[in-house]
C-alpha positions in Angstrom: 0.0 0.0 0.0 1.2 3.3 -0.8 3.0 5.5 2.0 0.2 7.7 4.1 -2.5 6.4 2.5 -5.8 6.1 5.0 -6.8 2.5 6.3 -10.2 3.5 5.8 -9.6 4.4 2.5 -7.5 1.4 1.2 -10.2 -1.0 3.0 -13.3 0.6 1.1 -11.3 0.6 -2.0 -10.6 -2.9 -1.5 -13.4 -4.2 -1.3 -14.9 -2.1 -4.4 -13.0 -3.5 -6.7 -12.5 -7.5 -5.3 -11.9 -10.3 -8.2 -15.4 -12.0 -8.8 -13.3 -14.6 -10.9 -11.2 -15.8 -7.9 -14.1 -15.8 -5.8 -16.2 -18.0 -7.7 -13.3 -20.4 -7.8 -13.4 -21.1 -3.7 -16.9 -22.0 -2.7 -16.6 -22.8 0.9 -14.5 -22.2 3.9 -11.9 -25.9 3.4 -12.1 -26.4 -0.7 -12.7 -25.4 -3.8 -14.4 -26.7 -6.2 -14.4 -31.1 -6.7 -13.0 -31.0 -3.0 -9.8 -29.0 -4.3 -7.8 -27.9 -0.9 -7.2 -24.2 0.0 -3.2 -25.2 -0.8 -3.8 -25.4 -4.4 -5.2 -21.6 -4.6 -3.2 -18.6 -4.6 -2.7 -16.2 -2.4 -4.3 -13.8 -4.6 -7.4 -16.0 -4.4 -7.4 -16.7 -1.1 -7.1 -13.1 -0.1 -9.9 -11.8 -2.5 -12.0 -14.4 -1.2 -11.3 -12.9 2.2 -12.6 -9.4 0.7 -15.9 -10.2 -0.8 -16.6 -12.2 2.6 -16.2 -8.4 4.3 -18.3 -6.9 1.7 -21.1 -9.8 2.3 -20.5 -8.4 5.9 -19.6 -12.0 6.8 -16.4 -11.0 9.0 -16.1 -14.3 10.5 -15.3 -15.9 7.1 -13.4 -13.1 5.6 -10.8 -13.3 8.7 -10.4 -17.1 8.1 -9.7 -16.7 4.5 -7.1 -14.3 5.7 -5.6 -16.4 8.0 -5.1 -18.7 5.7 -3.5 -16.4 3.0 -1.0 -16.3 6.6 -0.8 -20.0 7.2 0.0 -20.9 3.8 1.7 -18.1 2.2 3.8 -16.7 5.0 6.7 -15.0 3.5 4.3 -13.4 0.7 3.6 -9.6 0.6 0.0 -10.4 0.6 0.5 -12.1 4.3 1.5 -8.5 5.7 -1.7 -7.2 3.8 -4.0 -10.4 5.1 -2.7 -9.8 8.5 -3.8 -6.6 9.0 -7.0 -7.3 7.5 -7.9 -10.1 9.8 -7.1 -7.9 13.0 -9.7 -5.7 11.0 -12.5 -8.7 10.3 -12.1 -9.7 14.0 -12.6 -6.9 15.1 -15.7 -5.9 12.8 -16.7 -9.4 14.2 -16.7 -8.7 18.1 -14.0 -11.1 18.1 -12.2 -8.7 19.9 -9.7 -10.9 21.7 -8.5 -12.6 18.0 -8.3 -9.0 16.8 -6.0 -8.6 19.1 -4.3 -11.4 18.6 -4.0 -10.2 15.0 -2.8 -6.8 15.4 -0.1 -7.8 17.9 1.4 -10.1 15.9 1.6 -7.7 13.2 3.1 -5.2 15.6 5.9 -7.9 16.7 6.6 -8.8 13.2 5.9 -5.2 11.1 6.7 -3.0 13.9 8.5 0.0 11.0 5.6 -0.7 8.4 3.2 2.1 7.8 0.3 -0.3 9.0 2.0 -1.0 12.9 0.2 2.4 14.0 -3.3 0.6 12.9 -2.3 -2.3 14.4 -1.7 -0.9 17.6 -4.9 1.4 17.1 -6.9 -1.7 16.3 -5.6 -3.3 19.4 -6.6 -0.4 21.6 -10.5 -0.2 20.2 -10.5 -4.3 21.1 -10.1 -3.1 24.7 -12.0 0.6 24.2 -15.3 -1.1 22.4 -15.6 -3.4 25.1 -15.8 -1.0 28.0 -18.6 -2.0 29.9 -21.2 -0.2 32.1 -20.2 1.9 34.6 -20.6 -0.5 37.2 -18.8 -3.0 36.2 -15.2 -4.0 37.1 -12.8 -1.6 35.0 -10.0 -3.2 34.2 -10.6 -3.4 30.7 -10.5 -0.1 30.8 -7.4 0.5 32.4 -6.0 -2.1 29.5 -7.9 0.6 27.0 -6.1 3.5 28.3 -2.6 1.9 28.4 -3.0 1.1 24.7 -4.5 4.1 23.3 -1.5 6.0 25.4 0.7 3.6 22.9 -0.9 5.1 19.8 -0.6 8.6 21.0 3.0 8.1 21.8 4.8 5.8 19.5 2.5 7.1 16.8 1.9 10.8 17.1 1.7 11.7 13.3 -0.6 9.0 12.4 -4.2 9.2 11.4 -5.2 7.6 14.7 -3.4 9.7 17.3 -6.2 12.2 17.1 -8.9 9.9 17.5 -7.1 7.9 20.2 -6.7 11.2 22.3 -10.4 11.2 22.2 -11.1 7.6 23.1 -8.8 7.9 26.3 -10.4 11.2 27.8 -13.3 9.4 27.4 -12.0 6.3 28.5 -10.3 8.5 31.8 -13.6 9.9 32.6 -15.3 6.6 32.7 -13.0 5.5 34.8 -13.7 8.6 37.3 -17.3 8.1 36.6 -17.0 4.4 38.7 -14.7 6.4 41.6 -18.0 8.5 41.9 -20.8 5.4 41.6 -18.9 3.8 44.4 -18.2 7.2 46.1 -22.4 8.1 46.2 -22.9 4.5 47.3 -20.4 4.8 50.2 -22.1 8.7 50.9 -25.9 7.4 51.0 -25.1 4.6 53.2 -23.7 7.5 55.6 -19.8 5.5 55.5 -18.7 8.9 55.0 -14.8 8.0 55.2 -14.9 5.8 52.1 -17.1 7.8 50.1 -14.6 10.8 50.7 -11.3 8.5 49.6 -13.2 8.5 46.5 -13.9 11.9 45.7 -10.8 12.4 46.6 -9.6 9.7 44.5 -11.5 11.8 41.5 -10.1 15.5 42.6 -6.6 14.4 43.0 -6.4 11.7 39.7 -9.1 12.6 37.4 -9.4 16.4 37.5 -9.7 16.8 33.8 -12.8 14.9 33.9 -16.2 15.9 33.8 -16.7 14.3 37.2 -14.5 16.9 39.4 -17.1 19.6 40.1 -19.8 17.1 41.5 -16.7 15.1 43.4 -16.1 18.6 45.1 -19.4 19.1 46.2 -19.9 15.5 47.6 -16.8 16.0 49.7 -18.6 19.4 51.2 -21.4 17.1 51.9 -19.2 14.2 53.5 -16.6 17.0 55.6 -19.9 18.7 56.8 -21.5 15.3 58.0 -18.3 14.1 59.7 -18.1 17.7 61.6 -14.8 18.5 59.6 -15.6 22.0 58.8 -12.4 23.8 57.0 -12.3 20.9 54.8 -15.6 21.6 54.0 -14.8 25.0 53.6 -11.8 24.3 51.3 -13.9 22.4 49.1 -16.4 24.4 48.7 -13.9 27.3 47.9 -12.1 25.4 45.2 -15.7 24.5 43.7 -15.9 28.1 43.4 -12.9 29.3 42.1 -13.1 26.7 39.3 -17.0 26.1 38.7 -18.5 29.1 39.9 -21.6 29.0 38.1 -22.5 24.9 38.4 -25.1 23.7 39.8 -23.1 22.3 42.4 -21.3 25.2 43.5 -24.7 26.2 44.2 -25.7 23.3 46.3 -22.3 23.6 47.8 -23.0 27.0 49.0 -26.2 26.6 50.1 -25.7 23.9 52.5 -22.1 26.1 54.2 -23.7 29.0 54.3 -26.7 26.5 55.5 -25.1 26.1 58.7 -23.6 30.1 59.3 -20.6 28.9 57.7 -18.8 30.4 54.0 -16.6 28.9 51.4 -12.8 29.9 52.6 -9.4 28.2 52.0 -7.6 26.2 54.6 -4.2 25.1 53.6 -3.6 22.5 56.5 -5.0 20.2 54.6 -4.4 17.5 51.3 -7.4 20.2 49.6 -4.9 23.1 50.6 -2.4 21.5 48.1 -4.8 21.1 45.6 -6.0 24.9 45.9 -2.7 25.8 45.4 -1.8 23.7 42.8 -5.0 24.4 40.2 -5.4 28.0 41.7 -2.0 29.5 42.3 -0.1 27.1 40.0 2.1 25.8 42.6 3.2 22.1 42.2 5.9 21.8 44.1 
């Protein structure tokens, strides 16, 4: 394939312009025609086969005919190409752990080809597109985010980096969207330590995320109910500093000033050091 040219692109084009001739000459998954084994077609066959099963959205099939063009034809140029294209089928599949499979071997073998950054992309969205509910044990996602980081830092230039920036913020705040499920468990069973470890968890690890403003205000809410005013106070003053006009700067304030008391910065504490590192700048 020629240098920089999209994935997307090459795969579409593929499969617009696949060889009806060779096609017709394999006729199911283990033989040809009269019972003729896969090992007396060509490559070329074999792979175009694999290319109308795609655009017959049969994935399954289209990544066995390319693992075959593998098996049998390993040192051909078309066994790069059929490699990368069943890490593609698999994945199209939701056979997400063969994809990977696929792409890492392609990675191991091909790690200078153009294709490598695809591969590793295509091994990242076998963990991302599996990312369950919110509820659910994570650690797929933490294997998402450590392979998207890959693609953003071995490949930077590439088509993907962009869109594997994306997929990890999202995949980061999904990850600070359990801390708070657990944390609001914790809270409305009133165990008020654990549910503050994990809005603190959020504040201190996850404070790009989405999540931080609402982690701020459940800590007002747990400080208050523990009798642990100035952190309650500090909290509330970072939410206001940084989300003044959120809805839960609002309910932050309301329940401080609630009880005679104001948003107003302590530095004693662990939210001391986070006022002055996202409000005065001061990290070390």
């Amino acid at each position: 394939m020629a240098a920089g040219r999209s994935r997307s692109t090459w795969i579409v084009a593929a499969l617009a312009t696949l060889a009806v001739a060779g096609c017709d000459e394999l006729q199911d998954r283990e033989t040809g025609p009269g019972g003729a084994p896969l090992e007396t077609f060509t490559a070329q066959q074999i792979f175009e086969r694999g290319e109308y099963e795609l655009a017959q959205k049969d994935e399954e099939d289209a990544a066995f005919y390319f693992s075959e063009v593998e098996r049998l034809y390993p040192y051909s140029e078309l066994a790069k190409r059929a490699l990368i294209m069943q890490a593609y089928a698999h994945h199209e599949d939701r056979a997400y752990e063969e994809s990977r499979s696929a792409a890492q071997r392609y990675i191991d073998f091909y790690p200078a080809d153009d294709d490598a950054a695809y591969a590793q992309y295509l091994l990242a969205l076998s963990y991302y597109d599996q990312i369950e509910e919110v509820g659910r044990d994570q650690g797929l996602t933490f294997q998402a985010l450590q392979s998207l980081r890959a693609v953003i830092e071995r490949y930077p230039d590439s088509e993907y980096a962009r869109s594997a920036m994306l997929k990890f913020d999202l995949a980061f705040d999904h990850l600070a969207g359990k801390e708070m499920e657990v944390g609001r468990y914790y809270l409305k069973g009133k165990h008020y330590g654990a549910a503050i470890n994990r809005f603190r968890t959020v504040v201190e690890d996850f404070q790009t995320t989405t999540h931080t403003p609402e982690a701020l205000h459940r800590l007002v809410e747990g400080y208050l109910s523990l009798g642990l005013v100035e952190e309650a106070q500090t909290a509330g003053a970072i939410l206001g500093y940084n989300y003044q006009s959120s809805e839960w700067y609002e309910a932050s304030y309301a329940l401080l000033t609630g009880q005679g008391l104001e948003p107003r910065v302590f530095e004693g504490s662990w939210l001391g050091a986070i006022y002055r590192q996202t409000i005065r700048g001061e990290w070390l």
